[in-house]
C-alpha positions in Angstrom: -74.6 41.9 -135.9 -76.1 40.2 -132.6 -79.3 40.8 -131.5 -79.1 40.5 -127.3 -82.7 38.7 -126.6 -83.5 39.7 -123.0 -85.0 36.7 -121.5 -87.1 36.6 -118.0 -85.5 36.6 -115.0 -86.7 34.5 -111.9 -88.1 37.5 -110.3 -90.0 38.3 -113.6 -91.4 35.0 -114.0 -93.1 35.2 -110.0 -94.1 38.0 -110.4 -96.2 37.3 -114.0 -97.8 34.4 -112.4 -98.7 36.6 -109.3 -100.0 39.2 -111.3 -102.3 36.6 -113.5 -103.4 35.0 -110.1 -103.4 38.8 -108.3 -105.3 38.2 -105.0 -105.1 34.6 -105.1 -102.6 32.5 -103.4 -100.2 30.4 -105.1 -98.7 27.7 -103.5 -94.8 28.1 -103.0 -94.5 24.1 -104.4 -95.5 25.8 -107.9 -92.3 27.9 -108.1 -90.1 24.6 -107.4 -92.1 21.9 -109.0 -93.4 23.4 -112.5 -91.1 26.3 -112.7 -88.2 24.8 -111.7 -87.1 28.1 -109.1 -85.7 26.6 -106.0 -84.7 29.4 -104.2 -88.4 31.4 -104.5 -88.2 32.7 -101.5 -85.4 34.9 -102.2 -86.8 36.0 -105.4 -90.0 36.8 -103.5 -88.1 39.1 -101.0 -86.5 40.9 -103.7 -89.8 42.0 -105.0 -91.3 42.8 -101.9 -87.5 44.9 -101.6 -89.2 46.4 -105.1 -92.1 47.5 -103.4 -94.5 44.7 -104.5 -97.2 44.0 -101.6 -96.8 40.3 -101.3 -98.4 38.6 -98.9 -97.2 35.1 -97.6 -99.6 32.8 -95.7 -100.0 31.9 -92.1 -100.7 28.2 -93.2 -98.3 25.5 -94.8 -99.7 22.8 -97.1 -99.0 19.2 -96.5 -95.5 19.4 -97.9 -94.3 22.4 -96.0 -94.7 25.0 -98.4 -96.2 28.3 -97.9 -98.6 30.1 -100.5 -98.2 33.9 -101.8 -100.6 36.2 -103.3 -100.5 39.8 -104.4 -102.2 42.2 -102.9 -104.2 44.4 -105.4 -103.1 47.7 -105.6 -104.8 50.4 -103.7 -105.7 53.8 -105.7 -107.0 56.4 -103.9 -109.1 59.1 -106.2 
C-alpha cells in the first residue's frame, strides 16, 4: 500500500518563516536566494488572498527587493 507524504507547498513554507519572524520583516532576497522560490511574490498574494495581513515595505534593499512581515493578529476580548 502507498503512503501519500504531503510535503510543503511554497505558500506553506512563506508563511512558516513569516510566522517564526511574525512582526519582523524578511527581506524578499530570502525567498529566492536560500529557499530557492522565485516567484514569492505570487505566493505572497495568495496568502494575503487567504486573509493573512502581510505587509510589504515601502523601502527596497540594495538589490531591489522588498521585505515582508506579518502583522500580529489582533484579538479583541
Amino acid at each position: 500500500m502507498e503512503k501519500l507524504i504531503n510535503k510543503p507547498t511554497q505558500c506553506d513554507k512563506i508563511l512558516k518563516v513569516l510566522e517564526d519572524n511574525t512582526g519582523e520583516w524578511v527581506n524578499g532576497r530570502y525567498f529566492v536566494q536560500t529557499m530557492m522560490i522565485s516567484q514569492y511574490h505570487a505566493r505572497i498574494f495568495e496568502l494575503q488572498d487567504k486573509g493573512y495581513n502581510i505587509e510589504s515595505s515601502e523601502f527596497k534593499d540594495d538589490f531591489g527587493f522588498k521585505s515582508y512581515r506579518l502583522k500580529p493578529s489582533e484579538t479583541l476580548f
